[in-house]
N, C-alpha and C positions, 0 to 999 in steps of 0.2 A: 780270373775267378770263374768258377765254374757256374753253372746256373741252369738249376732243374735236370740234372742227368739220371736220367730214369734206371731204377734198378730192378724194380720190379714192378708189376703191375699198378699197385700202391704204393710204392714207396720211391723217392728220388733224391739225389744227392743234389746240395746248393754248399758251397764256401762262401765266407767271406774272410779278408784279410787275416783272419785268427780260429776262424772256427770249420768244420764238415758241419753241415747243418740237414737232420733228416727231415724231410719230407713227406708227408702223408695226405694219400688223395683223399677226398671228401666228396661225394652228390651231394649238392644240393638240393633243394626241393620250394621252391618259393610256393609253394599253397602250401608248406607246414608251418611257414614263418607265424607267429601269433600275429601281427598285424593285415595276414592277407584278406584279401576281399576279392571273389570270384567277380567279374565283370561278364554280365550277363549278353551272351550271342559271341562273345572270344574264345577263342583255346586257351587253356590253363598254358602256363609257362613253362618252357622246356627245363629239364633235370638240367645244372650246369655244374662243372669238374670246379674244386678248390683245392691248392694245395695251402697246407698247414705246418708252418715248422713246430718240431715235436719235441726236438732234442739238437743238444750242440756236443760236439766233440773237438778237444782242440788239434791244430793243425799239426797233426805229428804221423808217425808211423803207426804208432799206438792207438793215438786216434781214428784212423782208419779202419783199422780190425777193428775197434769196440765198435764206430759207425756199422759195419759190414754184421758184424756179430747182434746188435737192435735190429739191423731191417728180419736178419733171419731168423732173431727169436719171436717178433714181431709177427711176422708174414705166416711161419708154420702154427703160431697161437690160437689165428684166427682162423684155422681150419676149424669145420664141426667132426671132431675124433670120439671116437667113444671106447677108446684102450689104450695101450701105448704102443702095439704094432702099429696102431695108425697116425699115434703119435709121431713114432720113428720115422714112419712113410714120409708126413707132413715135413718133417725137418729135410728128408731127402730131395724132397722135390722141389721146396726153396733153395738148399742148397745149389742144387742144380741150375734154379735159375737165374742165383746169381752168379753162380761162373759162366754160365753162357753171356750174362752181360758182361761180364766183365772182358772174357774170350773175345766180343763182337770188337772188342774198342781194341786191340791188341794184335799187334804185328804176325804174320802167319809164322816168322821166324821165333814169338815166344807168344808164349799160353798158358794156361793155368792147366797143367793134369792132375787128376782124379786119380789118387792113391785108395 
């Protein structure tokens, strides 16, 4: 099983025996928790990374691309765009980074190319 394979900045791939399972980073911030209580003469608490499962895809070919296909409609969304040239840009540039991940894990004899 796979476990936490990073795809993009925010986003990572987990399987379990049936499912692609996406992954989505999260800061935390323990002084936004409603329970916190500053502790007077300490340092507030460091920001710390969570990942979130967000979505399941079952374990197929299919499911693959549609996983592949969330992180990057996902990841270009969350750009602040304000047209759709930049829209377009946004899709490009996830695009890109997930073929480069995917490129990294991938034998120098086969690769993904950009058609």
């Amino acid at each position: 099983m796979l476990n936490n394979v990073k795809i993009t900045q925010n986003y990572a791939l987990k399987t379990d025996d049936r499912n692609f399972i996406v992954l989505q980073r999260k800061i935390v911030d323990p002084t936004k928790a409603p329970g916190y209580k500053a502790v007077e003469g300490s340092a507030p608490p460091e920001l710390r990374e969570r990942w979130d499962e967000i979505a399941y895809y079952p374990l197929t070919s299919a499911g693959l691309t549609s996983f592949i296909e969330h992180v990057r409609m996902r990841e270009a969304t969350e750009h602040d765009v304000a047209n759709l040239a930049e829209l377009g840009a946004a899709f490009r540039e996830t695009t890109a980074e997930i073929i480069a991940a995917v490129n990294a894990g991938l034998s120098p004899e086969f690769s993904v190319v950009k058609t």
